[in-house]
N, C-alpha and C positions, 0 to 999 in steps of 0.2 A: 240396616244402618250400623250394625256394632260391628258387620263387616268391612264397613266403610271407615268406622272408627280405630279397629286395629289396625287398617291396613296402613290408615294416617300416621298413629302411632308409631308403627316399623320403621315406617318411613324417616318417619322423626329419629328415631334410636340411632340409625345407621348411619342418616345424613348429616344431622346437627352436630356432633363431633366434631368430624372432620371438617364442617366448615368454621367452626373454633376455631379448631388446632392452624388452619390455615391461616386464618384471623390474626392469630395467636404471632404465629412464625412468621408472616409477613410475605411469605412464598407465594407462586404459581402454582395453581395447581386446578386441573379444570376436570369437568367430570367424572373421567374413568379414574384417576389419583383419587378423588372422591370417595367413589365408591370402594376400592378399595383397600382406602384407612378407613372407611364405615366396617367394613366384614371382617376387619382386623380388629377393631373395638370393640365389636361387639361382641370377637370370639371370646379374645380377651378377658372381658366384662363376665361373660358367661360364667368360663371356667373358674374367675375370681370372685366371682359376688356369687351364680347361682346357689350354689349350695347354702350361702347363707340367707338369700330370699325363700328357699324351700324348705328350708329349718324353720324359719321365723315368721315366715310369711310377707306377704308385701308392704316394709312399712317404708316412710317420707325419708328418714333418715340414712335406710340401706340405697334407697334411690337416686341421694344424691351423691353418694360414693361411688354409686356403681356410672354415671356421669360423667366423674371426676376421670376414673379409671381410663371409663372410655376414650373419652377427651386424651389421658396421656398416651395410651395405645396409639390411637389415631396420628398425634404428633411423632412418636415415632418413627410412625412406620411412613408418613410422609418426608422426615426428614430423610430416612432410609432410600426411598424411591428415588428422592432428589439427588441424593450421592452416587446411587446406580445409574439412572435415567435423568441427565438434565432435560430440565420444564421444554417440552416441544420435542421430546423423545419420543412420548409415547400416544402415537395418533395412530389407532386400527387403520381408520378408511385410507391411509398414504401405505400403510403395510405393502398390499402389492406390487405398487410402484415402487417403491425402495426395494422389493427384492429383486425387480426385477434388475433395477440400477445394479444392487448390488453382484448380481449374476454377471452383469454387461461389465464391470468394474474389476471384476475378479478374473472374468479371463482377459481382459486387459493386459491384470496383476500378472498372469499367467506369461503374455508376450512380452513384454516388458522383461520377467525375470529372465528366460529363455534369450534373449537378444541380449541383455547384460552379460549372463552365464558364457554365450557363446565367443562374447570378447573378452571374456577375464573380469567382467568388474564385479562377479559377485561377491567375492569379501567383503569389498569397498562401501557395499548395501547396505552390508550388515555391522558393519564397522572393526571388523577384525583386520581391513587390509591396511596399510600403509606403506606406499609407494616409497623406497628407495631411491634416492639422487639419480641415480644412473637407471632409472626403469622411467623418470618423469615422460621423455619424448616416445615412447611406445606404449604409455597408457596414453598418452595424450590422443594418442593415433587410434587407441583402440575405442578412448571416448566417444571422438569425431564419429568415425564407421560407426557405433549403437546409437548415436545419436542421429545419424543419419538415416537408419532402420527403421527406427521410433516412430519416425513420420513429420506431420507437420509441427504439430506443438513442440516438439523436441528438436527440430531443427532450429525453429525459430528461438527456442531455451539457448543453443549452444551458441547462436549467433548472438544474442543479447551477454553471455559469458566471455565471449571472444573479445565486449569491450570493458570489460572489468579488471582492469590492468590491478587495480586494488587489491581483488581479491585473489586472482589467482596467479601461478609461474610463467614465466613468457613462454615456454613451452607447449602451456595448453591453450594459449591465447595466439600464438602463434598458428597453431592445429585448428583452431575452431573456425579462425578466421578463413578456412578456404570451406566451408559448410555451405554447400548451394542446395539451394529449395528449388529445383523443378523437377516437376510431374508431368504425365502425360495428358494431353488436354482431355477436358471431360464430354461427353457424347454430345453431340447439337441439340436432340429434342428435350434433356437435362438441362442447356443453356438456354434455350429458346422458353421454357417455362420461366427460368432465373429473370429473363428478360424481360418477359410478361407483365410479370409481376412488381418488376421495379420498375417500369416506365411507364405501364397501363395501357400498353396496346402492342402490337405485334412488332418487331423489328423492322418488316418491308412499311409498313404504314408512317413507321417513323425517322427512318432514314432513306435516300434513295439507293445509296448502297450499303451494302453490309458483308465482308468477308467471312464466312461461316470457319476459315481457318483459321487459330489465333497470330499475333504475331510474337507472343509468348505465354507460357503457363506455368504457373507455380501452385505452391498447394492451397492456397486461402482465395488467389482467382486467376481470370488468364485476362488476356487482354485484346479484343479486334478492332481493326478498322474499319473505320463507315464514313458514309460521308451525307452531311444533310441536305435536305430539299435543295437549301438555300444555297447550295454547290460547299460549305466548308467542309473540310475533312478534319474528320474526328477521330481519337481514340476512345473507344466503349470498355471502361472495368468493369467486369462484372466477377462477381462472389460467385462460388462453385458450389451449383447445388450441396446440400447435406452436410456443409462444412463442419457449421455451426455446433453441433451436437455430438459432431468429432469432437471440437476445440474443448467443449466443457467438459465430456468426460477426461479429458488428457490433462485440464488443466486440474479437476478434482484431483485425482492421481499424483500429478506434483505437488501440489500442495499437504496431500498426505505423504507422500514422500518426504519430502523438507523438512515436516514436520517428525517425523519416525528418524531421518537424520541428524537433526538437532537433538535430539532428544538420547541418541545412543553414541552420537561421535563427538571427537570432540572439533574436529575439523568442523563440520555441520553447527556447533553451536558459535567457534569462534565467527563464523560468517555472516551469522543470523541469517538461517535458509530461510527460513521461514518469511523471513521480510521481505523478503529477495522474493521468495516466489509469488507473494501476493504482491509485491508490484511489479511481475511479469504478469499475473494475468490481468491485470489494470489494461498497461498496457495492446496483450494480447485483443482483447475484447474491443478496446478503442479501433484498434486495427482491423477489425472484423464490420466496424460501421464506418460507411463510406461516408457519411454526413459530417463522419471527425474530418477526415483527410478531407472532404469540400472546406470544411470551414478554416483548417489551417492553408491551404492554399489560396484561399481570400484572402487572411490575414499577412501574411508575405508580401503576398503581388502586393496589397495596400500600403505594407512599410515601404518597399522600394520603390514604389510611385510618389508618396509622398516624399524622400528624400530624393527623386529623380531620376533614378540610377538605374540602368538598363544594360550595364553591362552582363548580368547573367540572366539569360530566358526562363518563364518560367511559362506553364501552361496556362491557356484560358477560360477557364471553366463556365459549362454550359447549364445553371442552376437550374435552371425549368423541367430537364431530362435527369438530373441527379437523383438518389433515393439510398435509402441504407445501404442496397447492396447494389447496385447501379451507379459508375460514377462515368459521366462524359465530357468530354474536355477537348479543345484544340489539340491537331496533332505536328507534332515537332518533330522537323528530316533531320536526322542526324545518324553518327557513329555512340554507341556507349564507350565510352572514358575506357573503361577495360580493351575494347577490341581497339581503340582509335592508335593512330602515329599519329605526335605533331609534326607540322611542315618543316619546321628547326628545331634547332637547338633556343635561339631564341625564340619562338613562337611559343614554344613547349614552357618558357619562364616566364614569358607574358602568363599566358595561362594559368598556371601555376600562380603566380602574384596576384589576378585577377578573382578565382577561386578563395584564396586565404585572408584579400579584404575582401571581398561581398557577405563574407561568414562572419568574419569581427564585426562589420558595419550591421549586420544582423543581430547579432549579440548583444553591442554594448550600443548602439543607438537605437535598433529597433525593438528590443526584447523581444523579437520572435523571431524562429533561429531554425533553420532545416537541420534534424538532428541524426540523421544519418548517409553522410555525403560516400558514400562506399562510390567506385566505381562506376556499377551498374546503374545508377542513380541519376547519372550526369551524362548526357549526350555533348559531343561536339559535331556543332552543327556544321555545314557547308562552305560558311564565310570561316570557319575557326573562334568561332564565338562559343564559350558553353550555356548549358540549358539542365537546368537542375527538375528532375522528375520524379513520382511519387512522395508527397507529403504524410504518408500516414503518420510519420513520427517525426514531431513538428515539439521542441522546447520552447518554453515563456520562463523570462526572469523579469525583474518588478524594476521599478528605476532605482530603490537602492542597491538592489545585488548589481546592477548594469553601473552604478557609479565603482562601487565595488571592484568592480571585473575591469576597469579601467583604471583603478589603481593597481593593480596585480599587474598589468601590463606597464605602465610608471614603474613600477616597481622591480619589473623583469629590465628594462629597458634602462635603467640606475644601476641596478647589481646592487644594490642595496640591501643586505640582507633586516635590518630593522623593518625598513620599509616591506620589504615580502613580510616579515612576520603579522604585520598589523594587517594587513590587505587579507592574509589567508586567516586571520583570525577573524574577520570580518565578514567573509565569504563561507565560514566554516560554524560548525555550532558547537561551543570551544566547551570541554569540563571544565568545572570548577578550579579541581587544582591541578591545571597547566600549569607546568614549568617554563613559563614564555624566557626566560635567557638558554635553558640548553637546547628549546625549539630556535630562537636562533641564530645559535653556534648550528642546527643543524643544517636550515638555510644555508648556513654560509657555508657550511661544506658543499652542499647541493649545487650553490652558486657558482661556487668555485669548479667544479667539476665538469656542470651543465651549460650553465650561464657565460663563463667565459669566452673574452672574445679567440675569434678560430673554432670552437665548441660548436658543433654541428646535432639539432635534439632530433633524435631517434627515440625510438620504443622504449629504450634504455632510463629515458630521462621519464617518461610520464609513468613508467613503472616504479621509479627511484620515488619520486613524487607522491604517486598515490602511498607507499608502503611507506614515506616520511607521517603521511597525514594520520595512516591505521596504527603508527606506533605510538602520536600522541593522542590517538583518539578521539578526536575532531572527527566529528561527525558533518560530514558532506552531504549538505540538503538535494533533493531530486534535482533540481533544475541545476545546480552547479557542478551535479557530474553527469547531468546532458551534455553541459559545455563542455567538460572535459572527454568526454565519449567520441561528441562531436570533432574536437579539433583533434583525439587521437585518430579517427577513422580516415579526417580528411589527412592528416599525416601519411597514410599510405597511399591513399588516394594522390596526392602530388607528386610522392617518389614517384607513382607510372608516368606520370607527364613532364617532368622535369627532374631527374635523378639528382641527388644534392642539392636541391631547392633548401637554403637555409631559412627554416620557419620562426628560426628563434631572433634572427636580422628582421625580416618581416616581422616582425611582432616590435620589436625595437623601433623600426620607420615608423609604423602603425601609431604607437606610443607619443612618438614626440610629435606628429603630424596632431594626434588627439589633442593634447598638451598644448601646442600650437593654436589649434583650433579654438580650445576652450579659455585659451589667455588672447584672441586675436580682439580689436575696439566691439566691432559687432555682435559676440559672443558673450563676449565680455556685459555690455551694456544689456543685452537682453536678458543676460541671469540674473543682475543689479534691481533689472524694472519686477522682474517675480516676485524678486526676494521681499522689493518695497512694498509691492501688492499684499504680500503676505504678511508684513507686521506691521503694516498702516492701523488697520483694528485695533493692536496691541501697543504702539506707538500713542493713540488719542488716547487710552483710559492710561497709561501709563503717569502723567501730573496728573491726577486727581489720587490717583492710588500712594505717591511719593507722596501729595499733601498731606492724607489722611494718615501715613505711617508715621510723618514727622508729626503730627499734633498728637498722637499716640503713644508715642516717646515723651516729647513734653511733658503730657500730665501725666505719665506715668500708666498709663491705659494699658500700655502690650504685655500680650498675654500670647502662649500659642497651646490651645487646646490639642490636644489627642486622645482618643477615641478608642478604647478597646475593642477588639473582635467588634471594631466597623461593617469590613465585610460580611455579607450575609454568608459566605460559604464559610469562614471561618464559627460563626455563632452555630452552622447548623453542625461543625465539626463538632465542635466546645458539647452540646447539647447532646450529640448521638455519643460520645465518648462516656458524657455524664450517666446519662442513662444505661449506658451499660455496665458502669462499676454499680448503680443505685440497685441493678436487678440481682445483679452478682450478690449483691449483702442481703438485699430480700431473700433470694434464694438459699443463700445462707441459715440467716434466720428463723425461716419457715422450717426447714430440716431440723435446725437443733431443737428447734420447742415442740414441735411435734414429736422425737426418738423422747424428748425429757417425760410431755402429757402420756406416750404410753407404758411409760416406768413409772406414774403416777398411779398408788392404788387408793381404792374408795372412788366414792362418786357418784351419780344418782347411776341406777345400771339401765342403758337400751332396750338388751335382750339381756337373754340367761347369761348368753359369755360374753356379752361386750357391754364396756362404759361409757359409759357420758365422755371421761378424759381420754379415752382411747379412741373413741369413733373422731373425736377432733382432732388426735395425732394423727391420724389415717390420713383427715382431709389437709393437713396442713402437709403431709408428706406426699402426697400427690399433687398441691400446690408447689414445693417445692420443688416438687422435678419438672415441672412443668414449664416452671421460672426459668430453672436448672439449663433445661434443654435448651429452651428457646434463646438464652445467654449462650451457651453452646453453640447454637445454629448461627447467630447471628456474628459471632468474634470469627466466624471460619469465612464472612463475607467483607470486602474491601470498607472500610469507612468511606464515604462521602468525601 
C-alpha cells in the first residue's frame, strides 16, 4: 500500500502544479505541456528547497514553499512553451504526418524556387529586387511563364491577379491575362473511377452514350459528352482524379508565401498578401466543389426567368446526376466568343449591347451576377444568340449595394462629380478621416478625363479608378470588386465582338432607362405600397407615443436616461482592464513586503537559519511573481 501511496503522492507533486499554474494563466495546455511544467517544477523545487528539506528534515512549512516554488517553475515554463509552441503545436500522434507533409512541402519549396530562379524572380522572393520602369514588361513576361510552370494553383493565382487592376501595373495585368490552364486529359480508367464515385454507377448504365474523349481539359477538370437514356444530350464535368491534394498543398505554400512576403517586403505589406491570398483559396476550394457552381447556376437561371429575359443562354442543370465532383447539364451548340466572327458589323454591336445589359440587369436587379465573363465562357450559338457557360465564380450583392451600384451608374451618367463621390462612398468602406472635397476634385479630374462625352473607357480608365480608390483608402468590400472584376473582363470580352463598343454610353442608356423605369406610375406606385407596408406598424403607435410625450412635457415628467457601459461588451472590457491594473498593484505589493519581512530581524525562528518573517517573505515573493507573471502573460493577449 505505501507503494500505492507514494506513487499517488508523485503523482500529485508533478501534476498539481501545473494544473494551477494553468488555472492560474488562463492558458491551453493539455497533457504533454502538463507533464512537462510538472518535471520542470519539480526539478526546480528539488534543487531549491531540497537541501533545506535534508538539513531540516520534512517540516509543513518547507512544504508549502517548496509548492509555491513549484507552482512558479511550472507557470514558467508553460508560459515559455506557449511563446515557442502555440497550444495545438505540440501533438506527438500527428508528428508523422506533419513530417511527412512537411517533406512533401519542401520539395515543393524546392520546385517553386527552381522555377522562380530559372525566370529571374528570385530577388523578388526574397525582397531585395525591385523592378525598374523599364524592366516592368519583361518581368511581367517572365511572371506569366513561372506561373504558368507552377501548375494549376498558380495559374489560377495569376488569372485571379490579371483582374486586379487595383493592385498591380497594366503591364502585368495585361501579361497575366493571356495565362491559359490546359492540360492533357487525364487516363479513362482514372475518369471512369472519378465517375463512379460521383454518380453511383457506371457511366454506360447511366448514360446511353458517353464520349471517352474530352471535348476539353484543364487542370481542376475536363469536360465530355453524353447523352441520356431519355435521348438529351448532355455535357459531363467531371473533377480530375488527385486534384484535390494538389490544390491544398499549393494553396498551403501561397499562403506561407504571402505571408513571408508581407512580412519582408514592402511591396507585399502595402498589398496585404496575406488577405489576398486567403481569399484566393476561398475561392479556389469553392471551385473545386461542383455543388457551388450547381447552386449558382440555379440561382441565375432563377433571376432571369423571374425577370423574363431570355436573351442570354444559360445551361440546364441535371440535379439528380450532380455531386461535388460530377456536374451534368444541358449541352449548348455553339462557337466560344474567343474563336467566333460576328455576322456584321452590326450583329457584332447587337451582341455586344446584349452582353453588357444582361450583366447590369444581373448586378443591380438580380444581385447575382456571372463573375467571370472572359471569352472562353460565352458560346455564340447558331442563331447568333450568346450563351454564357461555367458558373464556378458566381458574385452576390444585397439590395442596398444593388441600389448603390445604380446610383454610381446615375451618377456616371450625370458627370457629376458630387454625385460619384457619395455613390462610391457608399459602395466603399470609407476611413474615418476622408478628405471627401479633395476625393472630389479627384472625381472630377477622373470625370473629366474618363467620363466625357467622346471618352471611349479602356483599361486606362478602371485602372485610373481602382488606384483613385487605393490612394484614399476606401476599402472595396468582396462583392463590389466582383463587380468591378466582372465589368473589367467583360470590357475585353466585347472589344473581340464589337471593337469600340462604347461601354461608358451603354452604361449612360442603362442609367436613364433605370431612372426611367424607377420614376415610371407603375414602379413608382409599387415602391409607395412597400414603403406603406413597412411604417403602417410604426405609423399606428406613432399618436399614442406623441400623446404620451406631450403630457410629459406638460407636467414636467421628461427626462432622458443614459446608461453607462450598457453594453455587455463594454462592462466585460471596463472589468478585464480593471483587473488587470488590481493584479498589477497586488503584484506590486506582495514584492515590496515580502524584500521589507526579509530585512526584518528577530522573530520566532523556523529552523536554525530561517525566520518566521523570512519564510513569509519567501512566500509572499513567490506570490508575487506569480501575480507578476500571470499580469505579464495576460497584457501580451488582446482585451476582449
Amino acid at each position: 500500500m505505501w507503494v500505492i501511496g507514494a506513487a499517488v503522492g508523485g503523482f500529485a507533486v508533478v501534476v498539481l502544479p501545473p494544473l494551477l499554474a494553468r488555472r492560474l494563466l488562463g492558458t491551453q495546455a493539455g497533457p504533454l505541456r502538463i507533464l512537462i511544467a510538472g518535471f520542470v517544477g519539480i526539478s526546480v523545487t528539488g534543487s531549491l528547497i531540497g537541501p533545506q528539506l535534508q538539513a531540516q528534515g520534512a517540516r509543513l512549512e518547507l512544504f508549502s514553499l517548496m509548492v509555491g516554488v513549484g507552482l512558479l517553475a511550472s507557470m514558467v515554463t508553460l508560459v515559455a512553451v506557449d511563446m515557442a509552441v502555440p497550444p495545438g503545436g505540440l501533438r506527438p500522434l500527428s508528428w508523422p504526418h506533419r513530417l511527412r507533409a512537411r517533406i512533401a512541402r519542401v520539395r515543393r519549396y524546392s520546385q517553386i524556387v527552381k522555377i522562380a530562379g530559372r525566370h529571374g524572380l528570385g530577388p523578388y522572393l526574397s525582397g531585395r529586387g525591385r523592378p525598374h520602369e523599364t524592366r516592368h514588361e519583361l518581368l511581367a513576361k517572365e511572371l506569366r511563364q513561372a506561373l504558368q510552370a507552377g501548375g494549376t494553383t498558380f495559374v489560377k493565382l495569376g488569372q485571379l491577379m490579371s483582374t486586379r487592376r487595383d493592385l498591380l501595373p497594366a503591364a502585368y495585368v495585361e501579361e497575366l491575362s493571356s495565362l491559359q490552364d490546359r492540360v492533357p486529359p487525364a487516363p479513362w480508367p482514372e475518369v471512369e473511377r472519378a465517375l463512379l464515385a460521383g454518380l453511383g454507377a457506371r457511366p454506360e448504365e447511366v448514360f446511353a452514350e458517353f464520349d471517352r474523349l474530352p471535348i476539353a481539359a484543364a487542370s481542376i477538370a475536363q469536360v465530355h459528352a453524353a447523352v441520356l437514356h431519355d435521348g438529351a444530350r448532355v455535357i459531363v464535368k467531371v473533377q480530375r482524379p488527385g486534384i484535390e491534394d494538389l490544390v491544398e498543398r499549393d494553396l498551403d505554400i501561397v499562403g506561407r508565401l504571402a505571408a513571408t512576403l508581407q512580412s519582408r517586403t514592402d511591396w507585399g505589406s502595402s498589398l496585404g498578401l496575406t488577405e489576398l491570398a486567403r481569399g484566393f483559396a476561398v475561392a479556389l476550394r469553392e471551385e473545386l466543389d461542383f455543388r457551388v457552381e450547381a447552386r449558382n447556376m440555379k440561382a441565375v437561371r432563377h433571376a432571369a426567368a423571374v425577370r423574363k429575359d431570355d436573351s442570354v443562354h444559360m445551361p440546364q442543370l441535371h440535379e439528380q446526376l450532380c455531386s461535388e465532383r460530377v456536374l451534368v447539364m444541358s449541352r449548348i451548340d455553339g462557337v466560344p466568343l474567343g474563336q467566333a466572327r460576328a455576322e456584321s458589323e452590326e450583329h457584332g454591336r447587337r451582341l455586344a449591347q446584349t452582353l453588357f445589359t444582361a450583366l447590369l440587369n444581373q448586378i443591380v436587379h438580380d444581385g447575382v451576377f456571372h463573375a467571370d465573363p472572359h471569352p472562353g465562357n460565352i458560346l455564340l450559338r447558331p442563331d447568333g444568340s450568346p450563351a454564357l457557360l461555367d458558373f464556378g465564380s458566381v458574385g452576390r450583392i444585397d439590395a442596398g449595394l444593388r441600389d448603390a451600384m445604380a446610383g454610381l451608374f446615375v451618377a456616371v451618367d450625370r458627370g457629376d462629380p458630387a454625385a460619384l463621390r457619395d455613390a462610391l462612398l457608399e459602395i466603399t468602406d470609407r476611413p474615418e478621416d476622408v478628405d471627401e472635397q479633395r476625393l472630389q476634385r479627384a472625381l472630377g479630374t477622373f470625370s473629366a478625363r474618363h467620363l466625357g462625352h467622346g471618352s471611349v473607357p479602356d483599361t486606362e480608365m478602371f485602372t485610373d479608378l481602382f488606384r483613385l480608390v487605393a490612394d484614399f483608402r476606401l476599402a472595396v468590400p468582396p462583392e463590389i470588386a466582383a463587380v468591378f472584376r466582372a465589368l473589367g473582363t467583360l470590357e475585353g470580352t466585347l472589344d473581340r465582338v464589337s471593337a469600340g463598343f462604347d461601354m461608358l454610353a451603354a452604361s449612360r442608356s442603362y442609367a436613364s432607362d433605370r431612372l426611367a423605369e424607377q420614376l415610371g406610375p407603375t414602379t413608382a406606385r409599387d415602391a409607395a405600397r412597400d414603403e406603406l407596408v413597412a411604417l403602417l406598424p410604426v405609423l399606428r403607435r406613432l399618436p399614442r407615443r406623441l400623446d404620451r410625450i406631450g403630457s410629459a412635457l406638460e407636467e414636467g415628467r421628461i427626462g432622458v436616461n443614459v446608461r453607462l457601459l450598457a453594453d455587455p461588451r463594454d462592462r466585460r472590457f471596463a472589468g478585464e482592464l480593471l483587473s488587470r491594473v488590481l493584479l498589477t498593484f497586488l503584484g506590486i505589493f506582495f514584492g515590496v513586503v515580502g524584500v521589507q519581512l526579509l530585512d526584518t530581524a528577530g522573530g520566532p525562528e523556523v529552523t536554525e537559519s530561517l525566520g518566521l518573517y523570512a519564510l513569509i517573505g519567501y512566500h509572499l515573493l513567490v506570490l508575487s511573481a506569480a501575480v507578476v507573471l500571470r499580469t505579464v502573460y495576460v497584457l501580451t493577449r488582446p482585451l476582449p
